[in-house]
TORPA-4810 file (N, C-alpha, C, O; in nm, 3 decimals):
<nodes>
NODE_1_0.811_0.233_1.308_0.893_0.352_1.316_0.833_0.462_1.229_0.820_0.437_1.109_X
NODE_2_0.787_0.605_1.287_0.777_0.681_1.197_0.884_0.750_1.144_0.972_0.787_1.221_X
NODE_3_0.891_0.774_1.025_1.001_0.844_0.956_0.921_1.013_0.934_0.825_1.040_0.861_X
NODE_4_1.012_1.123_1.039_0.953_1.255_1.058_1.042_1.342_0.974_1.071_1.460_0.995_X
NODE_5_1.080_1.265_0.875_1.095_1.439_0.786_1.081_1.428_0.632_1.146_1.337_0.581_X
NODE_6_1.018_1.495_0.564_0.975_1.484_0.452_1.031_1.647_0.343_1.012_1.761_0.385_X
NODE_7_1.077_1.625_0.251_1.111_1.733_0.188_0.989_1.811_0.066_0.966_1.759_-0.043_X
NODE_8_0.940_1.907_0.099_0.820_1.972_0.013_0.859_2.081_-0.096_0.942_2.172_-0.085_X
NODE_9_0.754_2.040_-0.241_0.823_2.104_-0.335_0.698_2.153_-0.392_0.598_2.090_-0.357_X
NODE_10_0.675_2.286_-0.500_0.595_2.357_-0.580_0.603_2.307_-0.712_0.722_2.275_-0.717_X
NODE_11_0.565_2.286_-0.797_0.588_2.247_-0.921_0.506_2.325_-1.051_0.384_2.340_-1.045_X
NODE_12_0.579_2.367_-1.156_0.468_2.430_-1.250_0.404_2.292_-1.332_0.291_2.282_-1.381_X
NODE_13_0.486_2.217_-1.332_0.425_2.086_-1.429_0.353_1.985_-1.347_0.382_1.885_-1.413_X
NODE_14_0.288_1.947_-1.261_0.274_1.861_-1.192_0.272_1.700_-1.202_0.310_1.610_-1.127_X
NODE_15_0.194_1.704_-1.363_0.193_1.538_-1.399_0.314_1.508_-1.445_0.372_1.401_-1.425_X
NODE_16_0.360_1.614_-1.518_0.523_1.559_-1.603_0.628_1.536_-1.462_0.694_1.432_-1.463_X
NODE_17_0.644_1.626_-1.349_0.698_1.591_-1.267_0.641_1.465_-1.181_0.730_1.407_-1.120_X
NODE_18_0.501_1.407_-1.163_0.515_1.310_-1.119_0.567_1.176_-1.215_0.597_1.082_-1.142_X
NODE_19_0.577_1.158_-1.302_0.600_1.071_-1.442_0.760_1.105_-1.410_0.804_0.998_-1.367_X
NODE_20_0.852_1.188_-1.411_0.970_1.157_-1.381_0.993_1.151_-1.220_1.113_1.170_-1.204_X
NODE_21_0.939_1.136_-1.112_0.963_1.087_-1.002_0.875_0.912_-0.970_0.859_0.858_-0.861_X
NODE_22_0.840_0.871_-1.080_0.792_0.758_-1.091_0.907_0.722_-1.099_0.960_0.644_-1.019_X
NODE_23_0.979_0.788_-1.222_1.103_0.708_-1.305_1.230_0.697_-1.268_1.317_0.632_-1.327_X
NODE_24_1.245_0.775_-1.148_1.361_0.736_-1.051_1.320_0.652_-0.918_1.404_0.637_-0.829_X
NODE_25_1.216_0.607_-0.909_1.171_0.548_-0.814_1.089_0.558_-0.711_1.089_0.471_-0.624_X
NODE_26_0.994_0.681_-0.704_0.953_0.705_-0.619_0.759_0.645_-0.645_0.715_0.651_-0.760_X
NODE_27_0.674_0.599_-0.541_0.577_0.547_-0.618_0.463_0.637_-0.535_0.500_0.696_-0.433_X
NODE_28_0.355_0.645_-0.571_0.231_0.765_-0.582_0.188_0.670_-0.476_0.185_0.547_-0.470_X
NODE_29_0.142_0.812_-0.357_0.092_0.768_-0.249_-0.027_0.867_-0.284_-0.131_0.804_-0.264_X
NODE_30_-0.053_0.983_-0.324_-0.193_1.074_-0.362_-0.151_1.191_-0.379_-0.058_1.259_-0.338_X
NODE_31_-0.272_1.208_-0.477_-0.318_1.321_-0.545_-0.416_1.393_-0.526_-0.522_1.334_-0.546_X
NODE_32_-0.427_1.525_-0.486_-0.556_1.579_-0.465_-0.549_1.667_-0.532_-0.460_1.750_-0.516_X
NODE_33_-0.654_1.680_-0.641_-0.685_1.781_-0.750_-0.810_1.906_-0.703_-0.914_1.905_-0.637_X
NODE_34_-0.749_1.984_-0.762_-0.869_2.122_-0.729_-1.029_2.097_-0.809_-1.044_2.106_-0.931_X
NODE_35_-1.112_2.074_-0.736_-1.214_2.051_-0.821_-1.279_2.151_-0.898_-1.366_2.112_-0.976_X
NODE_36_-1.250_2.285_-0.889_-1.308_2.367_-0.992_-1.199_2.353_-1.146_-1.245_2.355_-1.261_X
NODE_37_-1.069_2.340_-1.115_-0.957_2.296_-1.237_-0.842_2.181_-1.188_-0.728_2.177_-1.143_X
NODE_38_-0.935_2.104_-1.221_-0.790_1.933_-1.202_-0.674_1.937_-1.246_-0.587_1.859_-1.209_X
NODE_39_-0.654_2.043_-1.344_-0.518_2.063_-1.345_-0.418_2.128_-1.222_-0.296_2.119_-1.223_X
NODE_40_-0.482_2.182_-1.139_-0.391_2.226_-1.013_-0.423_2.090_-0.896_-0.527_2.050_-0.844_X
NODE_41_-0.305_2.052_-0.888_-0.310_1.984_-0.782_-0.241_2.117_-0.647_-0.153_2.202_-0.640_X
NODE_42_-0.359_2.056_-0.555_-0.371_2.081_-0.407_-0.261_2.033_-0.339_-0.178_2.115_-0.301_X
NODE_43_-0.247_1.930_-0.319_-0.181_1.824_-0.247_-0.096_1.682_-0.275_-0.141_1.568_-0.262_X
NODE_44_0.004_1.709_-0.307_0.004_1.522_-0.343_0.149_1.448_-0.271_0.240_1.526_-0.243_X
NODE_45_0.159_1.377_-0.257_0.221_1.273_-0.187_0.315_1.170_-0.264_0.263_1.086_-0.338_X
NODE_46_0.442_1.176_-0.249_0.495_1.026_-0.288_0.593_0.948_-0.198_0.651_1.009_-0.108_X
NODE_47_0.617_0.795_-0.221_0.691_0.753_-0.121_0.856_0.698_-0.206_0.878_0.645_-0.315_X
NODE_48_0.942_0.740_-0.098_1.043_0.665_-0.156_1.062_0.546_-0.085_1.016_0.530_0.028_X
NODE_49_1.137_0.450_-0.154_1.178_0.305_-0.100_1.216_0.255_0.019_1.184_0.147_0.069_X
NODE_50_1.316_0.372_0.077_1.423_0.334_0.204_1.331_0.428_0.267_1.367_0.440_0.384_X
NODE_51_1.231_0.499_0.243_1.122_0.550_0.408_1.127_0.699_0.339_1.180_0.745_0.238_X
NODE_52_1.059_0.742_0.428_0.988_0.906_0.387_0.935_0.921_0.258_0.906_0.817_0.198_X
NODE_53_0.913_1.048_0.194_0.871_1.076_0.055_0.908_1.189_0.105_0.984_1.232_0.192_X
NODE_54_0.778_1.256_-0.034_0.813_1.395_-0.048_0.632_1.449_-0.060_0.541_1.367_-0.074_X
NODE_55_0.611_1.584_-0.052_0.476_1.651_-0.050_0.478_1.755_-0.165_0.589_1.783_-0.210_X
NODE_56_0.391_1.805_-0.208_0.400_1.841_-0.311_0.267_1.919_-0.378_0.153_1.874_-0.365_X
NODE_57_0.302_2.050_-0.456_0.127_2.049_-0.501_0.197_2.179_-0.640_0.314_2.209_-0.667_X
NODE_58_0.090_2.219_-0.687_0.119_2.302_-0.809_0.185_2.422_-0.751_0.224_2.420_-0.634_X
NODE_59_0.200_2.534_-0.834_0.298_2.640_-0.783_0.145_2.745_-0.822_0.066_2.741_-0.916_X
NODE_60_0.153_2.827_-0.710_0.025_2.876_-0.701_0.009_3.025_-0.633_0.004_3.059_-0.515_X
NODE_61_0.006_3.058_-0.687_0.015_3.284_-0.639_-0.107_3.325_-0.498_-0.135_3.431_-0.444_X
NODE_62_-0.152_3.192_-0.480_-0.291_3.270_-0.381_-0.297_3.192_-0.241_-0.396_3.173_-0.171_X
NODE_63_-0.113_3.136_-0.211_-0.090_3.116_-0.111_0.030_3.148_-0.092_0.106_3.198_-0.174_X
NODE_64_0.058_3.114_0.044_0.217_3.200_0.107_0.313_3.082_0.113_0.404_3.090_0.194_X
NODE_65_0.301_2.954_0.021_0.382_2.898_-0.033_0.492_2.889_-0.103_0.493_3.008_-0.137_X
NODE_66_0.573_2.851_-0.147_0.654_2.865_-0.248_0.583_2.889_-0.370_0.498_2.810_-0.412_X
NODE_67_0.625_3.025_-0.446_0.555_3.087_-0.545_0.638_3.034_-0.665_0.561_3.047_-0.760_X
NODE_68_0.764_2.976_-0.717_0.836_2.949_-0.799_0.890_2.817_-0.830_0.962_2.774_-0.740_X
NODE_69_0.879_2.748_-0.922_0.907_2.586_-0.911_1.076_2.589_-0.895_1.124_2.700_-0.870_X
NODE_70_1.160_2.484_-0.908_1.271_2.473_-0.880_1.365_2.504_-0.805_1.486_2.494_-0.826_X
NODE_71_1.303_2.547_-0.702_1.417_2.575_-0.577_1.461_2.483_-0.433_1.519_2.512_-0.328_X
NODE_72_1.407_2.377_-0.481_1.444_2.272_-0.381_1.544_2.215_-0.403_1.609_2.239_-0.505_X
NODE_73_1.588_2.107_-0.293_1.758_2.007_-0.285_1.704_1.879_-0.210_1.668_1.889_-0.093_X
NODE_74_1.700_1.772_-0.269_1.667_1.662_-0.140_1.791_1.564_-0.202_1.851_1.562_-0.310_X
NODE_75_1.799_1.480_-0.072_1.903_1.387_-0.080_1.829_1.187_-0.060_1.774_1.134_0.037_X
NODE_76_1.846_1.159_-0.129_1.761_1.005_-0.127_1.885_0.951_-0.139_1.983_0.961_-0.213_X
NODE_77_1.823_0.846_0.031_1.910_0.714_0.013_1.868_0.586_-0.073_1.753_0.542_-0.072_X
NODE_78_1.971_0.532_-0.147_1.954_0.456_-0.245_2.087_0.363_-0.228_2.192_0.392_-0.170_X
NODE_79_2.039_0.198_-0.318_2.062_0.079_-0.311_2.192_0.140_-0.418_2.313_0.150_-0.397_X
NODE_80_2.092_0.179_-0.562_2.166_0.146_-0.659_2.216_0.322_-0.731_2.155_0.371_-0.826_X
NODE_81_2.308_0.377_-0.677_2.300_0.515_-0.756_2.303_0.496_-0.875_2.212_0.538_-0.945_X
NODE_82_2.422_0.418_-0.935_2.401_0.430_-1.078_2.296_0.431_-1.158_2.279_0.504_-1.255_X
NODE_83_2.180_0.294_-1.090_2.086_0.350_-1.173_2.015_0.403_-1.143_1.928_0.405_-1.230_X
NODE_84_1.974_0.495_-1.007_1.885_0.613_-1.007_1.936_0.712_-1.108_1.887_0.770_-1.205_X
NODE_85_2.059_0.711_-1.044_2.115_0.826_-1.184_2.069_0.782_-1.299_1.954_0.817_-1.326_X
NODE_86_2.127_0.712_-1.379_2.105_0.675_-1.564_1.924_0.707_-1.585_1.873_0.769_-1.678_X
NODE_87_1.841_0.631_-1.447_1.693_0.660_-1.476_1.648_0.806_-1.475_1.538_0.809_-1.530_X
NODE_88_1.682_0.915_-1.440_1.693_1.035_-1.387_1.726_1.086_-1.533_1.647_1.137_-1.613_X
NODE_89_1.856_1.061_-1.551_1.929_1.149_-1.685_1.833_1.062_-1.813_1.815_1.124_-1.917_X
NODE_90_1.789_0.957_-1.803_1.720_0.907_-1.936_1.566_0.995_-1.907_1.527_1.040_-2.015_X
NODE_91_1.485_1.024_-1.811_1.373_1.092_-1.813_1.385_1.255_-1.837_1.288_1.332_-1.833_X
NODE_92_1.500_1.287_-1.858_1.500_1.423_-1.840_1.566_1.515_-1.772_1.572_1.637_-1.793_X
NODE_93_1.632_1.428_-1.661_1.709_1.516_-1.553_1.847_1.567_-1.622_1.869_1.519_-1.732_X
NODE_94_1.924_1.643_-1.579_2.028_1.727_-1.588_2.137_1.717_-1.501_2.148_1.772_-1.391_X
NODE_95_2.225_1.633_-1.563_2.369_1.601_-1.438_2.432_1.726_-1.404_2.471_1.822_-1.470_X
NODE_96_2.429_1.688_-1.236_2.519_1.794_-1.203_2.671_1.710_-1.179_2.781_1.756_-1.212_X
NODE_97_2.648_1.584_-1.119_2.764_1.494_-1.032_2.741_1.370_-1.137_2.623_1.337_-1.152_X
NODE_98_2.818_1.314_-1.195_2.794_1.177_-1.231_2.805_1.110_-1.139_2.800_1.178_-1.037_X
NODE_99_2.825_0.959_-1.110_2.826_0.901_-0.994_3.004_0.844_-0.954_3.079_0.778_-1.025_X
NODE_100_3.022_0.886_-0.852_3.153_0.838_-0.794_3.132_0.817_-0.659_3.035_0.859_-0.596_X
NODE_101_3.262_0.723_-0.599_3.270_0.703_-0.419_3.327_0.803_-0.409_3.416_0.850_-0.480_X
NODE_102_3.248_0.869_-0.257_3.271_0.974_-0.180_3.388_0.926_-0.112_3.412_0.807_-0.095_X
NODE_103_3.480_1.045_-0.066_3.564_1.052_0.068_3.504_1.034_0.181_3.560_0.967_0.268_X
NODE_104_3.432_1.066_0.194_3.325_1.046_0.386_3.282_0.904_0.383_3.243_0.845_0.484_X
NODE_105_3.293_0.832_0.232_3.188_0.702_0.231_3.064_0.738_0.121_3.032_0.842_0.064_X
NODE_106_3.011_0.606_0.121_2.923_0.595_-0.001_2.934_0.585_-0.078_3.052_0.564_-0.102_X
NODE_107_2.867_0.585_-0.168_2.880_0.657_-0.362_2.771_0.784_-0.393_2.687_0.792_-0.303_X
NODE_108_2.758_0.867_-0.480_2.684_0.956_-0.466_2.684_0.989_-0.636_2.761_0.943_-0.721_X
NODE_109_2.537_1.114_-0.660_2.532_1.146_-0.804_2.437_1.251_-0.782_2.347_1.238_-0.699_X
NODE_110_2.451_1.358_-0.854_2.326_1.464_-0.827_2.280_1.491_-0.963_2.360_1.483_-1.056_X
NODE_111_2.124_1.529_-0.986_2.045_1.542_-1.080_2.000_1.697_-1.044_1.996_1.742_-0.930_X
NODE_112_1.963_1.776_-1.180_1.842_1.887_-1.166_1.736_1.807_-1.227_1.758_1.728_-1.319_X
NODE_113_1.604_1.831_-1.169_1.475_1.754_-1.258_1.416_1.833_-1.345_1.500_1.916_-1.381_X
NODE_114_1.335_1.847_-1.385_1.268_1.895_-1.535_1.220_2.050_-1.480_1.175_2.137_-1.555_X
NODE_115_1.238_2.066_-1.337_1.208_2.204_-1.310_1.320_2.313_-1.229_1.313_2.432_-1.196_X
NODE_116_1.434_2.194_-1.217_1.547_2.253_-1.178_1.600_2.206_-1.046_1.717_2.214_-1.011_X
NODE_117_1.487_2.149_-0.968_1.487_2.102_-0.833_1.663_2.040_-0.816_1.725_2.021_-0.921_X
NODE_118_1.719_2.016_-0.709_1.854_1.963_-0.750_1.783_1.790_-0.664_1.698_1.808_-0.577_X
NODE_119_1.809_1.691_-0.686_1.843_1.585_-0.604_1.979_1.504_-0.607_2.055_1.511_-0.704_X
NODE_120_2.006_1.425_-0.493_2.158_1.355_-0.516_2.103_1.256_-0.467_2.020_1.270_-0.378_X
NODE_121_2.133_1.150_-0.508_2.116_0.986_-0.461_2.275_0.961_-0.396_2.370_1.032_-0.426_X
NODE_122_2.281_0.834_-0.290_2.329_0.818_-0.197_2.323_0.665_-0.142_2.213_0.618_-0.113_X
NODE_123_2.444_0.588_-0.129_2.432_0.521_-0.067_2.482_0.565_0.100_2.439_0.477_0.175_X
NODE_124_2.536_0.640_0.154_2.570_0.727_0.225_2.461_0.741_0.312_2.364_0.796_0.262_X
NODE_125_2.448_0.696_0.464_2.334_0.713_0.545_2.416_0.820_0.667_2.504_0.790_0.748_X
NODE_126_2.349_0.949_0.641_2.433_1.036_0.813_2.338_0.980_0.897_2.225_0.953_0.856_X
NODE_127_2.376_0.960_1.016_2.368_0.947_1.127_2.472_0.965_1.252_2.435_0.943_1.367_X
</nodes>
């Protein structure tokens, strides 16, 4: 099964943001660094558990990209919110939702990450 949708983000920090998307669970599928300065990543890739990832590269003025880090929202389905959450808020993240059961179903919890990005974990599958 391919899984066709992936949520894409700019980042000013790139390694510190991959080091806290390690730490909620997500694991390094690649990195592509600029070879004149390895500190800008080009391109990079991660996967989450229950399918898809996310894409990703530095925040960068000399494309028609997203010019500003923190303006993304993704929603990850997850086993265990509580502890995506607690792993999230212990690396750095910023509660918006602690974790409670939804009215529609699920349980749910939303984080800002170290650049503002919002995410919410979910046991909650729409379909």
């Amino acid at each position: 099964m391919t899984v066709g949708i992936w949520a894409t983000f700019a980042f000013s920090d790139v390694d510190k943001s991959i080091e806290w998307l390690k730490t909620i669970g997500f694991t390094e599928h690649s990195v592509y660094r600029n070879e004149a300065d390895p500190t800008i990543v080009e391109h990079a890739e991660m996967l989450w558990p229950a399918g898809g990832g996310i894409m990703f590269g530095s925040v960068r003025h000399d494309t028609d990209w997203p010019k500003v880090a923190g303006v993304g929202a993704t929603y990850l389905i997850c086993d265990d919110v509580d502890k995506t959450y607690d792993s999230a808020i212990a690396a750095g993240g910023a509660s918006m939702r602690t974790p409670r059961d939804e009215g529609y179903g699920g349980r749910g919890a939303a984080v800002r990450d170290l650049e503002g990005n919002v995410w919410s974990f979910g046991t909650y599958q729409p379909a």
